[in-house]
LUMFIRO-281647 format. One record per residue (C-alpha): residue in one letter; x, y, z. Coordinates in steps of 0.2 Angstrom, whole numbers, padded with zeros to 4 digits, always signed. Example, Ala and Ser with C-alpha at 12.3 -4.5 7.8 and 13.67 -1.06 7.14 Angstrom:
A+0062-0022+0039;S+0068-0005+0036;
***
This chain:
X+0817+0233-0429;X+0814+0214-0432;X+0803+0209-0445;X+0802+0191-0442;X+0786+0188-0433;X+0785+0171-0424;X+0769+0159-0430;X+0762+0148-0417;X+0746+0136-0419;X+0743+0122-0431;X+0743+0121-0450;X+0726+0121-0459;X+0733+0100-0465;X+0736+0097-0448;X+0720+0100-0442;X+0711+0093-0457;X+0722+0075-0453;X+0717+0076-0435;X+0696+0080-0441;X+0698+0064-0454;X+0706+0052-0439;X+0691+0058-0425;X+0679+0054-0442;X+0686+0036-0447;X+0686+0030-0427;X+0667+0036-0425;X+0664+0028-0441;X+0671+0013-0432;X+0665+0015-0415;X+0645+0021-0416;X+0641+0004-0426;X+0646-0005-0412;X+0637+0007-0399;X+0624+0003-0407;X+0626-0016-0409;X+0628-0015-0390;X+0612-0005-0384;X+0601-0016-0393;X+0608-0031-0386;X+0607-0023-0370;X+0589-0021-0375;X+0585-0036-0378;X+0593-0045-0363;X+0581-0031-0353;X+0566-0037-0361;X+0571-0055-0359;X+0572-0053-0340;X+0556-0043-0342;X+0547-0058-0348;X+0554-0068-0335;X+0547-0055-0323;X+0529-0057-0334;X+0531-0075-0334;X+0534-0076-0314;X+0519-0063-0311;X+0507-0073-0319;X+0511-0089-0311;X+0509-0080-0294;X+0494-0072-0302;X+0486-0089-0307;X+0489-0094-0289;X+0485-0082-0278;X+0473-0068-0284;X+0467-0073-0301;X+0461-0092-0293;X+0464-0104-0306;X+0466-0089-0319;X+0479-0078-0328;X+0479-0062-0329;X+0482-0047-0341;X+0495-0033-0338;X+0483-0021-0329;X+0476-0036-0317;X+0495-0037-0313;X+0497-0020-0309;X+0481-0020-0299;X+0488-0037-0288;X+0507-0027-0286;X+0515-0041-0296;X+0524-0027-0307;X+0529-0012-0308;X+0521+0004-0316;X+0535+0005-0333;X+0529-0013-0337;X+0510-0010-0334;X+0508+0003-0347;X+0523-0003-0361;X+0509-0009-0372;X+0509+0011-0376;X+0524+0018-0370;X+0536+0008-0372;X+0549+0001-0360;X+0569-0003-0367;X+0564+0001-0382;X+0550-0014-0381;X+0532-0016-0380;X+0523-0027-0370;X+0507-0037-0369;X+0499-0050-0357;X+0487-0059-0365;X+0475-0072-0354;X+0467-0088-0360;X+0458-0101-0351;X+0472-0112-0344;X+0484-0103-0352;X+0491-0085-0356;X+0503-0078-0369;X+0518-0063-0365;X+0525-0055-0378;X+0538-0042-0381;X+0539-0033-0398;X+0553-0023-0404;X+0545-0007-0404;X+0559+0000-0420;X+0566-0019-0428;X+0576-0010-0441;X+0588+0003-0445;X+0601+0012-0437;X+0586+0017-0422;X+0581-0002-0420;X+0578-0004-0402;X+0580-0023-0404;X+0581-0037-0418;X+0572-0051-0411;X+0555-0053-0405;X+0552-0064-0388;X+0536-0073-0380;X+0531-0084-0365;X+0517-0094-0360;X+0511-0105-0345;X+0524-0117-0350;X+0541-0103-0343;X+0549-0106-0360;X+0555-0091-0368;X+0555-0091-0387;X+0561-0080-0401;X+0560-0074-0416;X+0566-0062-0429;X+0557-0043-0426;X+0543-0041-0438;X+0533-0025-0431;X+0520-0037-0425;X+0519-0046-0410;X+0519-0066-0410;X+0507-0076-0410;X+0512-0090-0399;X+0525-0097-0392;X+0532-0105-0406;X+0548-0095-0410;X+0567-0103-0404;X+0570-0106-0386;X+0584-0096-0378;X+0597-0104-0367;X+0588-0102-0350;
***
């Protein structure tokens, strides 16, 4: 009879070294996941704007006559699209927002709808108005108040 019974698998160290490696490259990798959504979603809301920004100049000069209008009369003319229309309350990308008409003039905004922590959607805060620049600023939680912010390259 042979006593000598042959063990196969790994040992309980080899298995612990394997769990600590996978743990140190997540710890590496998720920051940067995470780095590279929210810059994803703020280079969506950026061309959003530029969508807002080119509605309403087709707005002012077809539909609205002379005048700007606000995300629903945007809708309503088929100048956007149904995500866009209702991200004041649902945001879109992780960003709300919000067409605001003025005589002459109108302001588009995008607000990082979560500006902090590991489930920030977004950093920086961007706006347009009649003139097509694109401005930003650093995410607050409330949406600007003009375009006053730092232009992007364009």
């Amino acid at each position: 009879m042979n006593t000598n019974k042959r063990q196969e698998g790994f040992s309980l160290i080899e298995l612990l070294i394997v769990v600590a490696i996978i743990g140190i490259i997540a710890a590496i990798a998720i920051p940067n996941l995470l780095a590279s959504k929210r810059a994803a979603n703020e280079g969506s809301a950026v061309a959003s704007v530029r969508t807002l920004t080119s509605a309403e100049a087709t707005y002012q000069s077809t539909a609205g006559a002379g005048a700007y209008a606000n995300l629903a009369n945007l809708k309503l003319a088929g100048l956007i699209d149904d995500a866009l229309a209702n991200s004041g309350s649902t945001p879109k990308i992780g960003y709300k927002f919000v067409a605001t008409p003025a005589t002459g003039d109108y302001l588009v905004t995008a607000t990082a709808a979560t500006f902090s922590g590991l489930a920030a959607t977004g950093t920086r805060d961007f706006a347009s108005d009649a003139t097509g620049m694109i401005t930003f600023v650093t995410a607050t939680g409330t949406a600007m108040a003009g375009n006053t912010g730092t232009a992007i390259g364009n």
